[in-house]
N, C-alpha and C positions, 0 to 999 in steps of 0.2 A: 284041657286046652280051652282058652277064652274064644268064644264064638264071635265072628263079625256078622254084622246086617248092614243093608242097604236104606238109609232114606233120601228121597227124594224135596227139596221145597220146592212144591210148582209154584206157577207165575202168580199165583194169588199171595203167594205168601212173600217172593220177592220183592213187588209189587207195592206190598202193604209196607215195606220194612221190616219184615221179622224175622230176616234169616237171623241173626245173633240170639234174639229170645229162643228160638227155638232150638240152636244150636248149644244155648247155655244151661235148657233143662236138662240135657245128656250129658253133657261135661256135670254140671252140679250131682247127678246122677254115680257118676264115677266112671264113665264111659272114657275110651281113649276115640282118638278121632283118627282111624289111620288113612283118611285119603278126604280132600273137600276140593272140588271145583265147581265153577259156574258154565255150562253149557247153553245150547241155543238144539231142542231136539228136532232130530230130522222127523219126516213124517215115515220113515224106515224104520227108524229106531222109535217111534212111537207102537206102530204096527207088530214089532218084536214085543217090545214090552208090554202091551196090553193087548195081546194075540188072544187071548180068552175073552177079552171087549169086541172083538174086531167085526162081528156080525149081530152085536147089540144095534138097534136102532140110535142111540144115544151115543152111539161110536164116533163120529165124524161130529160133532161137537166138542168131544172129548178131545180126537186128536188137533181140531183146531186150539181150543184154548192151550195145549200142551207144547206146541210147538210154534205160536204165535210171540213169546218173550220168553228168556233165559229162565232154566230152573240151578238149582243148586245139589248136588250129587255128594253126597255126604257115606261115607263108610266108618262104621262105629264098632267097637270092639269092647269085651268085656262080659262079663258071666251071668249067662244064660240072657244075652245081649236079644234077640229076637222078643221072647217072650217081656220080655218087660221093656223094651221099646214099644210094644203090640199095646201093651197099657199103658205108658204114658200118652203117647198118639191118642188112642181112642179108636172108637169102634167108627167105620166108612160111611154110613150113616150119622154127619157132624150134631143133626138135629136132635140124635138122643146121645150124641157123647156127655159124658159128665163135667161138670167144670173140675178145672184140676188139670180136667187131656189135653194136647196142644187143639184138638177138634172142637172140644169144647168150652175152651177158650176164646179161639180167633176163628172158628166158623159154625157154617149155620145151615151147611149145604150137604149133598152127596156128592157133586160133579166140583163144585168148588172148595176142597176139603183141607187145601195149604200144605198136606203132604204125602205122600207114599212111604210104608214103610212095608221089608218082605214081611210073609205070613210064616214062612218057616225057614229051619235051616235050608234044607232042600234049595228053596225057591231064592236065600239070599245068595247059595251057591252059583246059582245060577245068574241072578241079578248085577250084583257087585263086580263082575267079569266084565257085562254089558256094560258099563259105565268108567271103569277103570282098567288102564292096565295094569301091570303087573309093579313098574317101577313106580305106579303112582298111591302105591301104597307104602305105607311106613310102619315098622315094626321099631319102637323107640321105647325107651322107661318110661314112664313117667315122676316126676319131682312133686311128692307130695309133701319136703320141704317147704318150710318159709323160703323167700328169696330173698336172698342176705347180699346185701350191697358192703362193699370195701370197708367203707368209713361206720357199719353195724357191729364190728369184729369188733 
């Protein structure tokens, strides 16, 4: 079975205009995309999601940048989907990502890093639920055909 994960584009990266570059390394990838919306995060749902942050000193800067502008909520699908999400993304630390990562490409930071992706199955189990529900996911083919218009025949 093809595995889904959870990426996040936070507001740096909406912000900048990269949700398409970013969403078109995956797709070029071979990734299917089965769920994308734009949100606005509560500070609840920030609090869930980075419950393991939540008594970091750096916590409450984090939750402000995170739920001050919309992120984009992306659910991706395809084989061995986490782990090689994990590597294009880049390591959370943008300042030693490599160029090539979307981290180290378009940032330069820890706390401003343009995206979240899960760390494991486990964690996308859990993640991808938090952001969608059930109907807002799509299980579809994909057309790895050309797109043959009428007048091509």
């Amino acid at each position: 079975m093809k595995e889904r994960t959870l990426l996040l584009l936070k507001p740096d990266a909406v912000q900048r205009g990269l949700i398409g570059e970013i969403v078109l390394r995956f797709e070029r990838k071979g990734f299917k995309i089965v769920g994308l919306k734009m949100l606005k995060m509560t500070k609840e749902l920030a609090r869930e999601h980075y419950a393991h942050l939540v008594s970091k000193p750096f916590y409450p800067d984090l939750e402000k940048f995170v739920t001050e502008n919309p992120i984009i909520a992306v659910a991706i699908e395809g084989k061995e989907a986490v782990e090689v999400t994990r590597t294009i993304v880049g390591p959370t630390n943008a300042s030693k990502a490599p160029a090539g990562t979307i981290r180290g490409d378009f940032s330069n930071s820890t706390s401003r890093n343009v995206i979240h992706a899960s760390d494991s199955k486990e964690t996308a189990a859990k993640e991808i639920p938090r952001f969608f529900k059930p109907h807002e996911l799509y299980d579809y083919s994909m057309n790895v055909e050309p797109f043959l218009c009428a007048s091509d025949e």
